[in-house]
C-alpha positions as CSV (number, residue, x, y, z in Angstrom):
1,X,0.0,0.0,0.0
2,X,1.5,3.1,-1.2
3,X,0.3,6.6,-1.0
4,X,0.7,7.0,-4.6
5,X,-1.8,4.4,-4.9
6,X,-5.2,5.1,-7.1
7,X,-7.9,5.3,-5.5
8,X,-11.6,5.7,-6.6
9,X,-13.7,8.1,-4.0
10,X,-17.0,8.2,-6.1
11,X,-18.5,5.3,-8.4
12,X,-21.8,6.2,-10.0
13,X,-23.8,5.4,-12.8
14,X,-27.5,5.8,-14.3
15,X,-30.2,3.1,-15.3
16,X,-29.6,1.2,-18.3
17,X,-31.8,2.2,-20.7
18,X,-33.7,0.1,-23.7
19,X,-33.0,1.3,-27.3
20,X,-36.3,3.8,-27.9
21,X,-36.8,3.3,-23.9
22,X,-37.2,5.8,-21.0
23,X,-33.7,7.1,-21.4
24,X,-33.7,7.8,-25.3
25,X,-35.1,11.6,-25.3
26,X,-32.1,12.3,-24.2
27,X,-28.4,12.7,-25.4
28,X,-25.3,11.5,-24.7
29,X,-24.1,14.8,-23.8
30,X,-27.3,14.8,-20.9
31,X,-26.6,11.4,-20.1
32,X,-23.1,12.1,-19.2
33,X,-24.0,15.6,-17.4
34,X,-25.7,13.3,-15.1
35,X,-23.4,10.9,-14.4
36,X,-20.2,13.9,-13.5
37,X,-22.5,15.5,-11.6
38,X,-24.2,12.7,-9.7
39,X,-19.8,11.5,-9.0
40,X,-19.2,14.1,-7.5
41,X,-22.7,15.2,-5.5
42,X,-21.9,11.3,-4.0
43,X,-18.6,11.9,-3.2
44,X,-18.7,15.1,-1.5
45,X,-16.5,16.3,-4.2
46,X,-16.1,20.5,-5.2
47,X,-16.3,20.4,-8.8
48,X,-13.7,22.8,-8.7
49,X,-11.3,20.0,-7.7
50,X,-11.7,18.2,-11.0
51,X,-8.6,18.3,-12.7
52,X,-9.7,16.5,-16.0
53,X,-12.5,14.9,-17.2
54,X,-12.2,11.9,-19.7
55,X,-15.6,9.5,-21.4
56,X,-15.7,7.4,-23.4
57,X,-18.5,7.4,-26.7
58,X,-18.4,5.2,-29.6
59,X,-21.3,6.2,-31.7
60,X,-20.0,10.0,-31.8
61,X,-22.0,12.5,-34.1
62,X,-21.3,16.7,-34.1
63,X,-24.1,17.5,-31.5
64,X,-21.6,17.4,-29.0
65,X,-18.3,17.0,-30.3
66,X,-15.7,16.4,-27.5
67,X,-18.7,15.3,-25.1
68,X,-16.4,15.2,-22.0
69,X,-16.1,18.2,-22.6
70,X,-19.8,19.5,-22.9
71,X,-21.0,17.7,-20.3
72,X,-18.1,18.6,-17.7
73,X,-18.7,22.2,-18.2
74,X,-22.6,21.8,-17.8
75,X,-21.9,19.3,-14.5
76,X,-20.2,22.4,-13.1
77,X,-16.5,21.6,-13.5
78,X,-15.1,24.7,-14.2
79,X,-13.4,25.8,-17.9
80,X,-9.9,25.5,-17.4
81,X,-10.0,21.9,-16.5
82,X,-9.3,20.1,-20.0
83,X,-11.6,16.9,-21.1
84,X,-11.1,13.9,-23.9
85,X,-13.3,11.8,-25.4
86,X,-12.3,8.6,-26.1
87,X,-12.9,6.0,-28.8
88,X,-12.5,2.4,-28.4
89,X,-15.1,0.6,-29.4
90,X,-16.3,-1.3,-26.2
91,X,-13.5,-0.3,-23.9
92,X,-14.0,3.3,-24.5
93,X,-15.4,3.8,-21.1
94,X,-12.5,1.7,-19.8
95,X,-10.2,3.7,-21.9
96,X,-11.1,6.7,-20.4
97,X,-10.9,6.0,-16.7
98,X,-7.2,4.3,-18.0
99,X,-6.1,7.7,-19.1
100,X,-6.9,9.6,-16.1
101,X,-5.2,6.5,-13.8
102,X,-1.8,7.2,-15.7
103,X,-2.3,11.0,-15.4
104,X,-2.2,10.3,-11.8
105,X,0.2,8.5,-12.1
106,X,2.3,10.8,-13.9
107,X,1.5,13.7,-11.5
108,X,0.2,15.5,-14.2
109,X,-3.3,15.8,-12.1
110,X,-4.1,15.4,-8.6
111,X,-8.2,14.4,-9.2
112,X,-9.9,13.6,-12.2
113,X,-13.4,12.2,-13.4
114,X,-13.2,9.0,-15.9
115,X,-16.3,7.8,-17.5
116,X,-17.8,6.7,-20.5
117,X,-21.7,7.6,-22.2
118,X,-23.9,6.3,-25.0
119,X,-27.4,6.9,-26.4
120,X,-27.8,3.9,-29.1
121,X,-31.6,5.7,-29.7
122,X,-29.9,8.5,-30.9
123,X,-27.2,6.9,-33.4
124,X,-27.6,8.8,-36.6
125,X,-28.0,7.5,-40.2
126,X,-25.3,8.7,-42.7
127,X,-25.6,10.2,-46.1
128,X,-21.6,9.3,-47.3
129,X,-22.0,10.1,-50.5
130,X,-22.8,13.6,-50.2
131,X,-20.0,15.4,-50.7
132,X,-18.2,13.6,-53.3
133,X,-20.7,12.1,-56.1
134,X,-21.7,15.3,-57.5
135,X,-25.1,14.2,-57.3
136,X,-27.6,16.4,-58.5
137,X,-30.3,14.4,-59.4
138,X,-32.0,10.8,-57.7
139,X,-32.2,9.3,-54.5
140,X,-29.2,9.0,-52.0
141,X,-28.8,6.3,-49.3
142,X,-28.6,6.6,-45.7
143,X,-26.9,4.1,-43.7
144,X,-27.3,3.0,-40.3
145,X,-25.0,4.5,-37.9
146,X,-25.6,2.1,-35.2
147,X,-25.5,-0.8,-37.5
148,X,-21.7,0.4,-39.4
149,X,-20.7,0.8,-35.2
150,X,-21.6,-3.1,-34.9
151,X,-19.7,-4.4,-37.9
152,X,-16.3,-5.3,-38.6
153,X,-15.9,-4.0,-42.2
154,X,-12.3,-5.4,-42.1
155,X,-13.5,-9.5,-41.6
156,X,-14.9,-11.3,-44.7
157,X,-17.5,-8.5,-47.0
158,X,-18.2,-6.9,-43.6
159,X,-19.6,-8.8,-40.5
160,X,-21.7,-8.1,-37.2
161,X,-19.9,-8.9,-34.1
162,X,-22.6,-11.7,-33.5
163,X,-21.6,-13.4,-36.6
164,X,-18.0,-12.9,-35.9
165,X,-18.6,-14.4,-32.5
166,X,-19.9,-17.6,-34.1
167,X,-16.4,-18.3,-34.8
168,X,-15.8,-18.1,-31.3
169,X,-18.5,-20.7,-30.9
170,X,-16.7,-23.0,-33.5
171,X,-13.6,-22.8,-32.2
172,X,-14.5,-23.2,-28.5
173,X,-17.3,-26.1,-29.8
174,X,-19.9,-24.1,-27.8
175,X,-23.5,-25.6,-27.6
176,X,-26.4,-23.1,-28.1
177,X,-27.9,-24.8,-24.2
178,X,-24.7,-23.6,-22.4
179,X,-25.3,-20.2,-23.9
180,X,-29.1,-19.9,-22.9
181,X,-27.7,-21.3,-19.6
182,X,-25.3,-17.9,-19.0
183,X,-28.4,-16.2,-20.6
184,X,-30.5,-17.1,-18.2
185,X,-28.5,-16.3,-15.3
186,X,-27.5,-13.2,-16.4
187,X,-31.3,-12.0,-16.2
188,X,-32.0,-13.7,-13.1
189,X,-29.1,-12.5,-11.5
190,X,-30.1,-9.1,-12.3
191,X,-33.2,-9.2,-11.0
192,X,-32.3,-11.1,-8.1
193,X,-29.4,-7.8,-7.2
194,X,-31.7,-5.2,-7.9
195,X,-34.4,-6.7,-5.4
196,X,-31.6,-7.6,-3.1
197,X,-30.9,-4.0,-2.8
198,X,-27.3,-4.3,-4.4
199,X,-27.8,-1.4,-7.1
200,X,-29.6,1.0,-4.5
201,X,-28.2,4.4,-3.9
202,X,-25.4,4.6,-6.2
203,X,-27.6,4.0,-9.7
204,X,-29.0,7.9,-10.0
205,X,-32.3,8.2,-11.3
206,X,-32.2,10.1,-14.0
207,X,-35.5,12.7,-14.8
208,X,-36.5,12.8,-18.3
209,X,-38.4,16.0,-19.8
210,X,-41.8,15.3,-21.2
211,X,-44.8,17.2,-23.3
212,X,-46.3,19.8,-21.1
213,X,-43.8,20.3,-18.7
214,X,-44.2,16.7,-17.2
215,X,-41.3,14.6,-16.6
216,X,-40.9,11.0,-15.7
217,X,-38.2,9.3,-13.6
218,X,-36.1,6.7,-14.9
219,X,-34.9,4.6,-11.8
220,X,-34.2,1.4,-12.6
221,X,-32.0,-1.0,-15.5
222,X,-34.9,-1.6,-18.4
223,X,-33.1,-4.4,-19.7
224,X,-33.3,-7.0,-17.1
225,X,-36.7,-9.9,-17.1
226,X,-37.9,-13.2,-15.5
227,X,-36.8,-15.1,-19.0
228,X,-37.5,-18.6,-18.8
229,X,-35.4,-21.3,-20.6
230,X,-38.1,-22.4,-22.7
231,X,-38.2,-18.8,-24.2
232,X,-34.2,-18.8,-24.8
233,X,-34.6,-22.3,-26.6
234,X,-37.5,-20.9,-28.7
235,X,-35.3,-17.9,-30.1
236,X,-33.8,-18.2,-33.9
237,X,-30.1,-17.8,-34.7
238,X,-30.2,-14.7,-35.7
239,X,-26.4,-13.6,-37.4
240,X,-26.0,-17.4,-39.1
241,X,-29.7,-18.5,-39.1
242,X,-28.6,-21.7,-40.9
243,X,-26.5,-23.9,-38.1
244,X,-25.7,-21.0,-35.7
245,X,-26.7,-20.4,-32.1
246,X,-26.1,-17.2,-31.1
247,X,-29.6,-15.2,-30.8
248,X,-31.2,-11.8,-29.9
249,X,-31.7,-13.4,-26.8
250,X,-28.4,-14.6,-25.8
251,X,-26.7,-11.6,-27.0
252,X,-26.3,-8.5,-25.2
253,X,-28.6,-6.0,-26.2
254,X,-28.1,-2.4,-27.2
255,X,-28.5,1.1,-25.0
256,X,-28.6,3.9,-23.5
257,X,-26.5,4.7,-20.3
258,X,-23.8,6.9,-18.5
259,X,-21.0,5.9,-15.8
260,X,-18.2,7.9,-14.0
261,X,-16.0,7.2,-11.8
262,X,-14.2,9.8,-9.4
263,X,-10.3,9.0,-9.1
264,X,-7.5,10.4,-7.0
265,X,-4.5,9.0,-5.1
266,X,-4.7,7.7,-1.6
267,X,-2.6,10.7,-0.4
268,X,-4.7,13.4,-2.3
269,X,-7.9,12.0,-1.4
270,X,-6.3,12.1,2.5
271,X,-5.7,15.5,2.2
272,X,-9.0,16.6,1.5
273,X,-10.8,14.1,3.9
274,X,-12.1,11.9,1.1
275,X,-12.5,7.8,1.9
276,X,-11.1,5.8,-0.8
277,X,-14.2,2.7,-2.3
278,X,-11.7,0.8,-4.0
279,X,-7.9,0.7,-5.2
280,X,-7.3,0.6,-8.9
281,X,-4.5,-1.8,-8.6
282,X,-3.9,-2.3,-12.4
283,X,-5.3,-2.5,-15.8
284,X,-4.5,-3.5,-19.0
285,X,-5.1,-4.1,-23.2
286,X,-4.2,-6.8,-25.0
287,X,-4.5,-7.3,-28.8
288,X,-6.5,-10.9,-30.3
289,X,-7.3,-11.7,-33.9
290,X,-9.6,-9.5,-34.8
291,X,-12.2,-12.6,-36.2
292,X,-12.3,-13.7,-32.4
293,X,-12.2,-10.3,-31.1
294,X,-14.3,-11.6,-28.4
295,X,-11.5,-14.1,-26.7
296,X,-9.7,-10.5,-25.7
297,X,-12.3,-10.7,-23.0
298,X,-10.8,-13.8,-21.0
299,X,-7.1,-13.7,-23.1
300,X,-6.5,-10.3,-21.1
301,X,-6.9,-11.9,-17.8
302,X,-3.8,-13.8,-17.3
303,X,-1.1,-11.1,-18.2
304,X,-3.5,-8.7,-16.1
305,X,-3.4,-10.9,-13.2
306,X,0.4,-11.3,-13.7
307,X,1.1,-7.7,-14.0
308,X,-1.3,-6.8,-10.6
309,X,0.6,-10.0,-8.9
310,X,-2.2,-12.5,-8.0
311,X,-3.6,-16.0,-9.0
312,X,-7.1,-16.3,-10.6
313,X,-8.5,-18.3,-7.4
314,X,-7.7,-15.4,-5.0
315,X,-10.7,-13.1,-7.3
316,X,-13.6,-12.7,-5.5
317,X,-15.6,-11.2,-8.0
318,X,-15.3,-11.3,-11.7
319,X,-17.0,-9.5,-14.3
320,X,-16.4,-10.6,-17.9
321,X,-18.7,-8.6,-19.6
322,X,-21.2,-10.8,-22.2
323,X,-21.5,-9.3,-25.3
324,X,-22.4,-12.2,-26.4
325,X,-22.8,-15.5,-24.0
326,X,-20.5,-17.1,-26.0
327,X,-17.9,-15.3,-24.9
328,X,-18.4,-16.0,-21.1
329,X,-18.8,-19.6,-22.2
330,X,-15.2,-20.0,-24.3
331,X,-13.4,-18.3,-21.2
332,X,-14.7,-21.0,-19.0
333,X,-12.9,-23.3,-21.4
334,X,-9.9,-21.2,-21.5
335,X,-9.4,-20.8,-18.0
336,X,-10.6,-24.0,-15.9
337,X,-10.0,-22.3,-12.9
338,X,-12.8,-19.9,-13.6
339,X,-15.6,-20.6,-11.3
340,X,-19.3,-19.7,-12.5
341,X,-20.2,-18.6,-9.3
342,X,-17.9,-16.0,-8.6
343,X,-18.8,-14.4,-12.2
344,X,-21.2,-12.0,-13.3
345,X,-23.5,-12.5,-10.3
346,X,-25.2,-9.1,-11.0
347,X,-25.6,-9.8,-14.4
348,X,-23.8,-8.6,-17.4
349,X,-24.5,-7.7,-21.3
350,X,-27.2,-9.8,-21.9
351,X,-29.3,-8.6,-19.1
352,X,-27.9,-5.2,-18.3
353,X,-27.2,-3.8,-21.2
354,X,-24.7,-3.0,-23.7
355,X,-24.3,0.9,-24.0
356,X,-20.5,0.5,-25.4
357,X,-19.3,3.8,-24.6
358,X,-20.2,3.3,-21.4
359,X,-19.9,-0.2,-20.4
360,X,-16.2,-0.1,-19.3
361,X,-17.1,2.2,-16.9
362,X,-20.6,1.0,-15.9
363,X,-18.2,-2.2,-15.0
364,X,-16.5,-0.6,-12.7
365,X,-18.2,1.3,-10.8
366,X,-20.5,-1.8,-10.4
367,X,-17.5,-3.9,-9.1
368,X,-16.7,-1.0,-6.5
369,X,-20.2,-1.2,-5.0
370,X,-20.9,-5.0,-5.6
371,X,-17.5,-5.7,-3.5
372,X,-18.6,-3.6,-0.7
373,X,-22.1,-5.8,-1.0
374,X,-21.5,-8.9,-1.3
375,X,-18.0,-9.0,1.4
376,X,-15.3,-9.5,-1.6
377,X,-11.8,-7.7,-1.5
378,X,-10.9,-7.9,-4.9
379,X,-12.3,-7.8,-8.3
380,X,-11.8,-7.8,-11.9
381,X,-13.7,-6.5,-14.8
382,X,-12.8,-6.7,-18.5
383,X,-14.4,-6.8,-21.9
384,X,-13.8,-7.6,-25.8
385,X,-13.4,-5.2,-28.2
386,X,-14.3,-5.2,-31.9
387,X,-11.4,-5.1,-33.8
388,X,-9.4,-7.5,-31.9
389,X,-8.6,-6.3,-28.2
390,X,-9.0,-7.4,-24.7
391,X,-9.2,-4.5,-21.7
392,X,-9.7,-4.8,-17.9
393,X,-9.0,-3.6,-14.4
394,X,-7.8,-5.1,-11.5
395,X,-10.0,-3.5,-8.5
396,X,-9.4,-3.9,-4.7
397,X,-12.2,-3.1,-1.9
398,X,-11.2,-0.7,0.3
């Protein structure tokens, strides 16, 4: 234990929102106002403080270019404290609270907000062609924002992550019962936290304008439902509907959402009276073949374990988050030592949500609280990444 030591002092994040649900009237840019602010009103913490701000979005459009930015300023963080957005696919989140970790590290800041945001209802639809055909007459095509964001345009004539994930179910010889299997769980592990109480207090409700001047409150993840197995078997492949297994069901699904994460070092947070959650011992990326882009998920855990300097069976808590449930599924074949029930025991992907900007942060600031919860002292949380990466964090309860 060192003084120098990151610490995290405030660990919030808002419901998960369906696409089209409760949360998609509003932006990213709101999304992530709420989620700064609601850090720091937790923590205690003078926004004046805030050093720098860095989120994570994927699905970035011009309404709010440099959202960290936006959203710090309107969460009261005042203007000469600088803000990045980062892009990385599905680790953006994670990315971001990575970059303010090493700027602790390099005593470049003192206190910093890392986070990540994304409103998959608002994804816009393109018009490419624009600018360069010359076009004067005809029709022009949009294309889906949110689907381009799903596809690997570099594997085969362009694939889907859930199609590209079948390989992963080839190559692992997945069944499509052991992936209903993690799909059930996740939901019912979900459900089963948020009436356990394991989610209250640090999820902020977020309040969403209406017509007229009436608002509603959104309180509470969207995503997660008593699915019964008979329901998951029932579901069609949907990327390879002849011989696959990998369904809308047993995928994760996509979102709306907001996370942040308030980090300092021990001695900082000392100095201004602030109690430490958790230690950020370590974190790390790691680079996969891009056609199994979702082994980076489990393939990053061994040299992250290595770096932080503890065996697999000394975890407490593990979150590998499920894109798809064939991911979770191939890690338990790659690492034996893996134990079902010390993973994902809040629910994941599937059941959660999928916002990607945020999810790398949404993961950690669940493992902060969940440690506390459920009595563990250390936890890790990582991801795949389309494209071919593997990111995670090695967290300790404080």
């Amino acid at each position: 234990m060192s003084q120098s030591d990151i610490v995290i002092v405030s660990a919030v994040r808002t419901p998960i929102g369906s696409i089209g649900g409760g949360l998609s009237p509003l932006q990213a840019e709101d999304l992530a106002t709420v989620a700064i602010r609601g850090a720091l009103d937790q923590g205690g913490i003078d926004p004046a403080l805030v050093e720098y701000t860095c989120m994570g979005w994927v699905m970035q459009d011009p309404r709010s270019p440099n959202v960290a930015r936006n959203a710090a300023l309107r969460a009261g963080i005042p203007f000469t404290s600088p803000a990045t957005t980062f892009h990385e696919n599905c680790a953006s989140g994670g990315a971001a609270i990575h970059s303010i970790a090493r700027r602790l590290m390099l005593g470049e800041i003192r206190l910093g907000v890392g986070g990540g945001v994304e409103s998959m209802s608002n994804v816009a639809r393109y018009l490419f062609t624009g600018r360069i055909k010359r076009q004067l007459y005809g029709d022009m095509k949009l294309v889906d924002g949110l689907f381009g964001a799903l596809t690997d345009t570099h594997v085969g004539k362009g694939e889907l992550m859930g199609l590209l994930t079948e390989r992963i179910v080839q190559r692992y010889s997945l069944t499509r019962e052991e992936q209903d299997e993690i799909a059930y769980r996740s939901h019912h592990n979900a459900l089963a936290a948020w009436e356990g109480g394991f989610f209250d207090g640090y999820v902020i409700p977020v309040e969403v304008p209406g017509r007229g001047g009436k608002s509603t409150v959104v309180s509470r993840d969207e995503g997660p439902r008593p699915v019964t197995m008979e329901e998951l078997a029932a579901a069609p492949a949907y990327f390879k509907p002849d011989g696959g297994t990998i369904t809308t069901l047993n995928a994760s699904s996509v979102n709306d959402a907001a996370a942040a994460v308030v980090l300092t070092t021990r001695q900082y947070a000392t100095e201004l009276g602030l109690t430490p959650l958790a230690e950020l011992r370590t974190f790390l990326d790691v680079g996969v073949e891009r056609e199994y882009m979702g082994e980076g998920a489990f393939k990053v855990i061994p040299p992250l374990l290595e770096r932080a300097g503890i065996e697999l069976t000394t975890i407490d808590l593990f979150e590998l988050n499920e894109a798809f449930a064939a991911v979770l599924a191939a890690a338990f074949r790659f690492l034996p030592a893996l134990q079902p029930e010390k993973v994902n025991l809040w629910g994941s992907g599937i059941a959660l949500g999928h916002p990607v900007g945020c999810t790398g942060a949404r993961q950690v600031a669940d493992m902060v609280h969940q440690l506390h919860r459920r009595n563990g002292e250390i936890g890790v949380t990582t991801r795949c990444v389309g494209g071919g990466i593997g990111s995670g964090e090695v967290i300790v309860s404080l």
